[in-house]
Structures are given as C-alpha cells and as structure tokens.
N, CA, C and O atoms as CSV, one atom per row, in Angstrom:
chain,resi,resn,atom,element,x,y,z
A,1,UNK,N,N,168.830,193.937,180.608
A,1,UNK,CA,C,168.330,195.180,181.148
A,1,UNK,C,C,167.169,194.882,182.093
A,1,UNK,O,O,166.288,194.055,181.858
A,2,UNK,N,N,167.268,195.713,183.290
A,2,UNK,CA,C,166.242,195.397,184.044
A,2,UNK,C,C,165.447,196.699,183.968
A,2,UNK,O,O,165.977,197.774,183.686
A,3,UNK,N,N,164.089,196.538,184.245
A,3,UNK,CA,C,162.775,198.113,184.480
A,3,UNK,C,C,162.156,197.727,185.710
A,3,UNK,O,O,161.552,196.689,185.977
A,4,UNK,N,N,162.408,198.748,186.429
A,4,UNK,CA,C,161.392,198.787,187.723
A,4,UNK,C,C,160.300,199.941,187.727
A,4,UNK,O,O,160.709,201.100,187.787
A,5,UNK,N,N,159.039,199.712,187.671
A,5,UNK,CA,C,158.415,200.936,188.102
A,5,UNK,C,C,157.656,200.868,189.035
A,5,UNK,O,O,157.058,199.860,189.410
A,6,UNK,N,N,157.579,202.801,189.860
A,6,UNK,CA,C,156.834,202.300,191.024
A,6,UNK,C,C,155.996,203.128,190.765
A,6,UNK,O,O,155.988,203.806,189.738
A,7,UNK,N,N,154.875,203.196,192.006
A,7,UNK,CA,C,153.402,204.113,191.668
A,7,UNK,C,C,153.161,204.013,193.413
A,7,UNK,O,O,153.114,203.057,194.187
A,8,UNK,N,N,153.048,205.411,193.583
A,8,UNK,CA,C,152.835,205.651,194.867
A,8,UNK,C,C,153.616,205.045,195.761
A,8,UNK,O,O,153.124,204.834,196.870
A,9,UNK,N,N,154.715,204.711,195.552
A,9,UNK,CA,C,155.769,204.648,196.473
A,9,UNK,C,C,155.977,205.152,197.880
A,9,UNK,O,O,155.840,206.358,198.086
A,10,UNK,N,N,156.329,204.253,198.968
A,10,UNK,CA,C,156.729,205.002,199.999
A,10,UNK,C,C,158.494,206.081,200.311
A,10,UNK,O,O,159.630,205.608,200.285
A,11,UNK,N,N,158.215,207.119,200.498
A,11,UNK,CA,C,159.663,207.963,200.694
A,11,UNK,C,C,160.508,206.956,201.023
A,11,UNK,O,O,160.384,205.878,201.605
A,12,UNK,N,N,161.526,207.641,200.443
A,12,UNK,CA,C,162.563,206.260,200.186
A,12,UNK,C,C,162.965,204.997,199.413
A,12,UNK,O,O,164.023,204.380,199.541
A,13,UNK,N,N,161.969,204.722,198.608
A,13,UNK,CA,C,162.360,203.483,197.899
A,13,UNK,C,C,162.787,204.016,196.266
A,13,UNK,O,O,163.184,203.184,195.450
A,14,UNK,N,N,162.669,205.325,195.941
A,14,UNK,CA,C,162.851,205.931,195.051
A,14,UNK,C,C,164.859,206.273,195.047
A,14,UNK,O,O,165.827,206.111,194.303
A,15,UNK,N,N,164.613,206.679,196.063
A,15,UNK,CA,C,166.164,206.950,196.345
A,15,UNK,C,C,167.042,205.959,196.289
A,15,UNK,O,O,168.012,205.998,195.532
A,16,UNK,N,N,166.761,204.865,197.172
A,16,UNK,CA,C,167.233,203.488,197.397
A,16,UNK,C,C,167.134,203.038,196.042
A,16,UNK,O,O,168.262,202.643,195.748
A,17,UNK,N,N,166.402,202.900,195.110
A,17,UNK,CA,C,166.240,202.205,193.676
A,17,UNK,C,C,167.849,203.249,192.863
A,17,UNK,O,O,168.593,202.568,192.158
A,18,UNK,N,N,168.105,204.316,192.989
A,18,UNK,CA,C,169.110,205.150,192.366
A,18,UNK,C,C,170.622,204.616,192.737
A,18,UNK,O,O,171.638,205.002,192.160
A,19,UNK,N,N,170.593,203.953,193.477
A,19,UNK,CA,C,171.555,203.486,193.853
A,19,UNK,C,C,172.580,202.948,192.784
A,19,UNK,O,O,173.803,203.073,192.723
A,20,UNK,N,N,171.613,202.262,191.899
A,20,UNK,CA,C,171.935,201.338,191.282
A,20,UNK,C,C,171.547,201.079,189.663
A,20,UNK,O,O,172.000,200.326,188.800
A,21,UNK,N,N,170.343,202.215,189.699
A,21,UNK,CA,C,169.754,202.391,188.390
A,21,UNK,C,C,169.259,203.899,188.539
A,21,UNK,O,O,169.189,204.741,189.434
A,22,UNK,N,N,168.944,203.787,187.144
A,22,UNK,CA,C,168.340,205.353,186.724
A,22,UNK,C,C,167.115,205.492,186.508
A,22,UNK,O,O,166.272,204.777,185.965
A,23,UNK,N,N,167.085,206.895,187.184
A,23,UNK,CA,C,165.529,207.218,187.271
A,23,UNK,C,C,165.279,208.193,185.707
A,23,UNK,O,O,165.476,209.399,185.566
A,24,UNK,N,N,164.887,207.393,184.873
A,24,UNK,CA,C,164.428,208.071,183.368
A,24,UNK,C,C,163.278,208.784,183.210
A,24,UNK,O,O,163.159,209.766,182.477
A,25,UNK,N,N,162.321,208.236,183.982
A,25,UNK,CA,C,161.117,208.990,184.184
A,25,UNK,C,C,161.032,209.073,185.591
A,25,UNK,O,O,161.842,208.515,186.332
A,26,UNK,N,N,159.961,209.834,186.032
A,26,UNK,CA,C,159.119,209.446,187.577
A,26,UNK,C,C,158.436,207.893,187.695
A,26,UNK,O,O,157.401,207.348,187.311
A,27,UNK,N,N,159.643,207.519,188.456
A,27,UNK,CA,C,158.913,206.264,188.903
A,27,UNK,C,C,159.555,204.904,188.187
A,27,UNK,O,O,159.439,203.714,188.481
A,28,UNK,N,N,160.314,205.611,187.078
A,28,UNK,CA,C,160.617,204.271,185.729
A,28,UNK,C,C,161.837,204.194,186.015
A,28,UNK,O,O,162.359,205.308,185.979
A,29,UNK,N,N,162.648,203.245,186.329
A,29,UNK,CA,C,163.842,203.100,186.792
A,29,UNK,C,C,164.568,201.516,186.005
A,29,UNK,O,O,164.165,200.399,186.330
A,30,UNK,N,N,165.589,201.732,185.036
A,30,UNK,CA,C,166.372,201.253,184.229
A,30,UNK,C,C,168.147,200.914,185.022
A,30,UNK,O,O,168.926,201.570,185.713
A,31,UNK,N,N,168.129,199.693,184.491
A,31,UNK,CA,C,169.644,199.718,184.802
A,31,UNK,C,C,169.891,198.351,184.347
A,31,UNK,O,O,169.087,197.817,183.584
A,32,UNK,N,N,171.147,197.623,184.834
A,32,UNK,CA,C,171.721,196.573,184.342
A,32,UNK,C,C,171.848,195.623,185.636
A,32,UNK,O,O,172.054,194.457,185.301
A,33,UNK,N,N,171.777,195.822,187.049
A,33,UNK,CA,C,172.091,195.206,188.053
A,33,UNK,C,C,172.594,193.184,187.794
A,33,UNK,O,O,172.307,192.367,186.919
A,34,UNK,N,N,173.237,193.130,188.772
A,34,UNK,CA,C,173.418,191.449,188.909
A,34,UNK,C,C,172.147,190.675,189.321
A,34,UNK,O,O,171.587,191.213,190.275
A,35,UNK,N,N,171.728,189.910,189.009
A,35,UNK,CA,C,170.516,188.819,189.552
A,35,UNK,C,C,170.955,189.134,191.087
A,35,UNK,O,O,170.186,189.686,191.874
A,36,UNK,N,N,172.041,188.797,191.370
A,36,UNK,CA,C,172.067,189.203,193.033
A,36,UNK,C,C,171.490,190.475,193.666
A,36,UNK,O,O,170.698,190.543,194.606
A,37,UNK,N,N,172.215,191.771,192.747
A,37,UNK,CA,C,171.448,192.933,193.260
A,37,UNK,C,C,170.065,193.161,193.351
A,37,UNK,O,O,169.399,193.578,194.298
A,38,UNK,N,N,169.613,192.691,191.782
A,38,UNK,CA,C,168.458,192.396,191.238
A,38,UNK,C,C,167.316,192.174,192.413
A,38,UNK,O,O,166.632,193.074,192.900
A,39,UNK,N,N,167.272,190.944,192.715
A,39,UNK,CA,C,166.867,189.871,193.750
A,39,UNK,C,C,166.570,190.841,195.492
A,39,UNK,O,O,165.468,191.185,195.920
A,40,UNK,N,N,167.803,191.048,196.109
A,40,UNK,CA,C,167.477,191.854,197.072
A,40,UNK,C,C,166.833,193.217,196.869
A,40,UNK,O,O,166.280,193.727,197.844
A,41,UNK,N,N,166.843,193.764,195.880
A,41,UNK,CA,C,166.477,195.096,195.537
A,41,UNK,C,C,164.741,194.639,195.829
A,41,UNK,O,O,163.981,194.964,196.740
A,42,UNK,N,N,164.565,193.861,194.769
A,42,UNK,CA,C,162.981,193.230,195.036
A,42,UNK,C,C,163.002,192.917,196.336
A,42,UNK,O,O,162.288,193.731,196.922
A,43,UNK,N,N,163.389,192.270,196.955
A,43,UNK,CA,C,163.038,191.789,198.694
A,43,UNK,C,C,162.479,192.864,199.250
A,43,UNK,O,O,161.414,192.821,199.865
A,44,UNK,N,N,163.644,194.615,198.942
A,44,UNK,CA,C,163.180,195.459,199.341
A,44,UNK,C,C,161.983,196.288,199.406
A,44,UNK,O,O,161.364,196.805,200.336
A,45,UNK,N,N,161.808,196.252,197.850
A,45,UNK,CA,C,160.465,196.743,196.977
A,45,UNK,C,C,159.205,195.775,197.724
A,45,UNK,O,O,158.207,196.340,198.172
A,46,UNK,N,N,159.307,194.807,197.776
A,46,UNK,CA,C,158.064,194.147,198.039
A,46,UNK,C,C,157.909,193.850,199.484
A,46,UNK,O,O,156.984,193.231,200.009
A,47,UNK,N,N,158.798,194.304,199.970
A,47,UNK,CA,C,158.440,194.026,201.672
A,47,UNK,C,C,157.816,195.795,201.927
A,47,UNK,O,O,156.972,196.195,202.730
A,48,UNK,N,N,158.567,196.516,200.962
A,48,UNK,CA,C,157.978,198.119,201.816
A,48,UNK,C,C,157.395,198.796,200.902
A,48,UNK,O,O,157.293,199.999,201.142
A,49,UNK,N,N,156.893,198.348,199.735
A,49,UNK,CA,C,155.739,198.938,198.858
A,49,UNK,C,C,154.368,199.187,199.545
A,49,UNK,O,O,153.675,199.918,198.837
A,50,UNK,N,N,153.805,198.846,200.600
A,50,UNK,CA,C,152.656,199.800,201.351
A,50,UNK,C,C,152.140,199.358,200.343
A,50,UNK,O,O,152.452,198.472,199.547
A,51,UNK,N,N,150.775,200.498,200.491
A,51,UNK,CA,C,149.482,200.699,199.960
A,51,UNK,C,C,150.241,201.325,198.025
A,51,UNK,O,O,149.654,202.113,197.285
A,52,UNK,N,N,151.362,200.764,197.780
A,52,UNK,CA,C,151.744,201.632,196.517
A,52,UNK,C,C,151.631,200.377,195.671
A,52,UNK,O,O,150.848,199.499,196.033
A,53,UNK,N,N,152.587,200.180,194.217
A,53,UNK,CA,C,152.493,199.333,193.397
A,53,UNK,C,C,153.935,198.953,193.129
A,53,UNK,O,O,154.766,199.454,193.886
A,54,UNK,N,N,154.327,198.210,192.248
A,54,UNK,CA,C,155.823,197.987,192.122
A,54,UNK,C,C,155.788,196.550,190.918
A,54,UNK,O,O,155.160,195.520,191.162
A,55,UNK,N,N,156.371,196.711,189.988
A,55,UNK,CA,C,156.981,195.962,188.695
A,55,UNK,C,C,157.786,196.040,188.264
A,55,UNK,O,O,158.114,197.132,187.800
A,56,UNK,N,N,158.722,194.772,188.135
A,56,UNK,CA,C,159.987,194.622,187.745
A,56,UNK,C,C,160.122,193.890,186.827
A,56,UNK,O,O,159.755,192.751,187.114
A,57,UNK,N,N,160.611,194.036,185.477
A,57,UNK,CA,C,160.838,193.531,184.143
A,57,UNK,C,C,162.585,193.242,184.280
A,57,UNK,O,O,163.483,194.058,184.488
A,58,UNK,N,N,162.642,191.988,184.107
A,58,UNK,CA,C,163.771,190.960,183.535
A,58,UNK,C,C,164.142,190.132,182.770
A,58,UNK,O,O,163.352,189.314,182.301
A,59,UNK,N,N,165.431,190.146,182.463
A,59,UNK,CA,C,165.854,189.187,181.473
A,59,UNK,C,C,165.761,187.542,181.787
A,59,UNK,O,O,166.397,186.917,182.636
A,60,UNK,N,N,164.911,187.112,180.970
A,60,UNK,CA,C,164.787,185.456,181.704
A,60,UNK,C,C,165.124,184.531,180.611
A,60,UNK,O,O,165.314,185.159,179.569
A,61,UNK,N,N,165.262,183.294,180.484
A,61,UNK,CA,C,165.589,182.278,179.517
A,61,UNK,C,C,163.938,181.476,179.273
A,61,UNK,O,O,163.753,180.260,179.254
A,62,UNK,N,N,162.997,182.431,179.124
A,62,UNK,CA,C,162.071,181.789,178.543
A,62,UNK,C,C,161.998,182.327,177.090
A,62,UNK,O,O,162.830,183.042,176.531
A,63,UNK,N,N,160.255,181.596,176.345
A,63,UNK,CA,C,160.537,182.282,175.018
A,63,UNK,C,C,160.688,183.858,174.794
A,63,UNK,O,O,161.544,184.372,174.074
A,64,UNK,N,N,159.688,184.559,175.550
A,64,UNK,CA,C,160.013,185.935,175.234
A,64,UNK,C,C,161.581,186.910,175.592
A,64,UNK,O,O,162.025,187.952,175.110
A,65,UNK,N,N,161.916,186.280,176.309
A,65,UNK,CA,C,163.178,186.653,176.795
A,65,UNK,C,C,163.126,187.431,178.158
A,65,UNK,O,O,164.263,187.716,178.536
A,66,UNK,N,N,162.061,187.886,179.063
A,66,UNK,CA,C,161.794,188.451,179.664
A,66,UNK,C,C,160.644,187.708,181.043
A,66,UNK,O,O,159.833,186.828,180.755
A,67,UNK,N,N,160.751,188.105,182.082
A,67,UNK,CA,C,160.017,187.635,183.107
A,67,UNK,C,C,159.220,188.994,183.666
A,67,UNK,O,O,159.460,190.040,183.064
A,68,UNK,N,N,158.288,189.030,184.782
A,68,UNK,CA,C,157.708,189.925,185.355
A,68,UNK,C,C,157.561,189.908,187.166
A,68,UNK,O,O,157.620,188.859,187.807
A,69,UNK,N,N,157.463,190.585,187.479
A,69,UNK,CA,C,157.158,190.624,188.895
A,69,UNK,C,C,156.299,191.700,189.394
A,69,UNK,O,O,156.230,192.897,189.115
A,70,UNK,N,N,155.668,190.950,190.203
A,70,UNK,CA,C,154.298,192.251,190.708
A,70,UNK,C,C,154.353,192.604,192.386
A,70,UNK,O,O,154.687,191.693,193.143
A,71,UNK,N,N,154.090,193.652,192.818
A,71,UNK,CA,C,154.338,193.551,194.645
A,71,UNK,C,C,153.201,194.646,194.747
A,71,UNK,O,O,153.352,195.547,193.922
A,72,UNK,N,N,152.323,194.750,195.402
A,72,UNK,CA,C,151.616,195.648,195.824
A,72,UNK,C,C,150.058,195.925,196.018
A,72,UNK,O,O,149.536,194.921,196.501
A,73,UNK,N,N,149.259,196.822,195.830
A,73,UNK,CA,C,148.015,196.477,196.305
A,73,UNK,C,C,147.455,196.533,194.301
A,73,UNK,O,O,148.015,197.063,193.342
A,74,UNK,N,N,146.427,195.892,194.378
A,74,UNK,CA,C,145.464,196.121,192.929
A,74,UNK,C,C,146.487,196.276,192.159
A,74,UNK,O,O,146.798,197.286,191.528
A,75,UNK,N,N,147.404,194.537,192.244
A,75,UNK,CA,C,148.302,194.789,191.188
A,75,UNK,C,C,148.081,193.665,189.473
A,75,UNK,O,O,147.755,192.479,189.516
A,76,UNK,N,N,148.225,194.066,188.792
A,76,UNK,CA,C,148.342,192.792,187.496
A,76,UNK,C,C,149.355,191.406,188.420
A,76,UNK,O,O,150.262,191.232,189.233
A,77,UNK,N,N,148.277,190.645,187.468
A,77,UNK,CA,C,149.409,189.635,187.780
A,77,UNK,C,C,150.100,188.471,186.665
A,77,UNK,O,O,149.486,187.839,185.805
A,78,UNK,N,N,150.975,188.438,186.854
A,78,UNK,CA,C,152.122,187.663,185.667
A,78,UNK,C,C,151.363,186.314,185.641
A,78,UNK,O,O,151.106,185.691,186.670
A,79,UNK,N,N,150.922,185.783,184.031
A,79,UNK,CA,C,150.189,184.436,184.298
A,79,UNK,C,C,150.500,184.013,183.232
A,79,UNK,O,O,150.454,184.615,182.159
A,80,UNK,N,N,150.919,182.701,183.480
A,80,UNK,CA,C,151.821,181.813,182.431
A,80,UNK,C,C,150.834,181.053,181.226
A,80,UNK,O,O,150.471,179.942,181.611
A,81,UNK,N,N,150.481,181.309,180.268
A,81,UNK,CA,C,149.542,180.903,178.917
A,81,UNK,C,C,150.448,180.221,177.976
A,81,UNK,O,O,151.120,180.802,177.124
A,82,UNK,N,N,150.425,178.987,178.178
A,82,UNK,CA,C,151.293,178.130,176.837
A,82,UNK,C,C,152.406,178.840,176.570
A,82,UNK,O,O,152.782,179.189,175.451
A,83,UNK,N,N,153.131,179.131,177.995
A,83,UNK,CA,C,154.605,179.241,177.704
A,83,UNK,C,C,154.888,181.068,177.549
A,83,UNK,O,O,155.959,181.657,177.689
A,84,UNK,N,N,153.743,181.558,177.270
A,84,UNK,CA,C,154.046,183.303,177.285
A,84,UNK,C,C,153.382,183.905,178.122
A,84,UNK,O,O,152.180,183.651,178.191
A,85,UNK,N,N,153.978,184.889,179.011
A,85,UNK,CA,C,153.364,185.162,180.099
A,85,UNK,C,C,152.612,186.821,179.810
A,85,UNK,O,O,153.151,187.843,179.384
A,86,UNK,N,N,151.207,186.580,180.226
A,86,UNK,CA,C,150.238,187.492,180.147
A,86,UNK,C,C,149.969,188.407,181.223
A,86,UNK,O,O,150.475,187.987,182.264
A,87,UNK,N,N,149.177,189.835,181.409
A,87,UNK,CA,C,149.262,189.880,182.310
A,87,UNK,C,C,147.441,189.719,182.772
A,87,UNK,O,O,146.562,190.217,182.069
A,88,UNK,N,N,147.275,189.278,183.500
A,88,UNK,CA,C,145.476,189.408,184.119
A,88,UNK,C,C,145.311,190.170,185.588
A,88,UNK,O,O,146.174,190.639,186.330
A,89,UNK,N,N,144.065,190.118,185.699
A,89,UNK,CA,C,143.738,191.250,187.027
A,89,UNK,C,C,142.342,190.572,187.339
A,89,UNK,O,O,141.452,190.270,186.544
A,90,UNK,N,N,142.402,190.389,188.935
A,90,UNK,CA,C,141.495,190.178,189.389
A,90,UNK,C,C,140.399,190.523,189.342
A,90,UNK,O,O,140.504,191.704,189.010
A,91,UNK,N,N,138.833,190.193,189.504
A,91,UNK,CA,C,137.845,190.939,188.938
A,91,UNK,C,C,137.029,190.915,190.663
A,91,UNK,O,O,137.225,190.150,191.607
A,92,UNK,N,N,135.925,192.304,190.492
A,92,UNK,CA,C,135.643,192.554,192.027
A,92,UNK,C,C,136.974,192.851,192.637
A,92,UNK,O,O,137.061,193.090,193.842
C-alpha cells in the first residue's frame, strides 16, 4: 500500500494523484500503484509541489517494511538511525 499526502498543494496535483488512488481524506491519498506508477507519480509531486508539502509512504524491504519520501518547503526529513528510519527537521 502506498500514502501520499499533500498540504497546500498546487491546483492540479490533487486531481492528477486520483487517477490512480483515492482521496480518503483532504489531501490523504491511498492506493496500490506499481513502483513504476509509484516513481513517476513522485517525479510529478516533487517537481510541482511549489511553496506546498508532499509525503509518500511505501512498501520497502527494510526492517520496518516501509520507506518515506519528502518534497517540499519546511519539510521532515527521512533519516536513517541503525537501520530504522526517523523522521528529523531542521532547526532555524
């Protein structure tokens, strides 16, 4: 299962995300896509996320079973701690 959520999104990437997954909440978008779809979908998200935010939760072959991805302004960022990935945020 993949989760995308966005926050302040630019028009359009909401729509474009439906394509392929479901919008469960505002902004929280669920589905099953291929690593292929997967993959370009992000290209998309992170080339035209603007001044918005954007995170994508996946299935990965580490221990937790799951990976992260971050695109946007004042975002967390995915940081690898003895094998489990945390999230931290820049300070200032």
């Amino acid at each position: 299962m993949t989760v995308i959520i966005l926050i302040a999104a630019p028009e359009g990437l909401r729509g474009h995300l439906t394509r392929w997954m479901v919008e469960v909440n505002a902004g929280v978008f669920v589905g099953n896509p291929s690593r292929r779809v997967r993959d370009r979908l992000w290209e998309t998200l992170a080339t035209r996320i603007g001044d918005g935010q954007a995170v994508l939760v996946e299935p990965a072959t580490n221990e937790q079973g799951w990976a992260v991805r971050t695109a946007g302004r004042d975002r967390w960022q995915p940081t690898d701690y003895d094998g489990l990935i945390l999230s931290a945020r820049r300070r200032g």
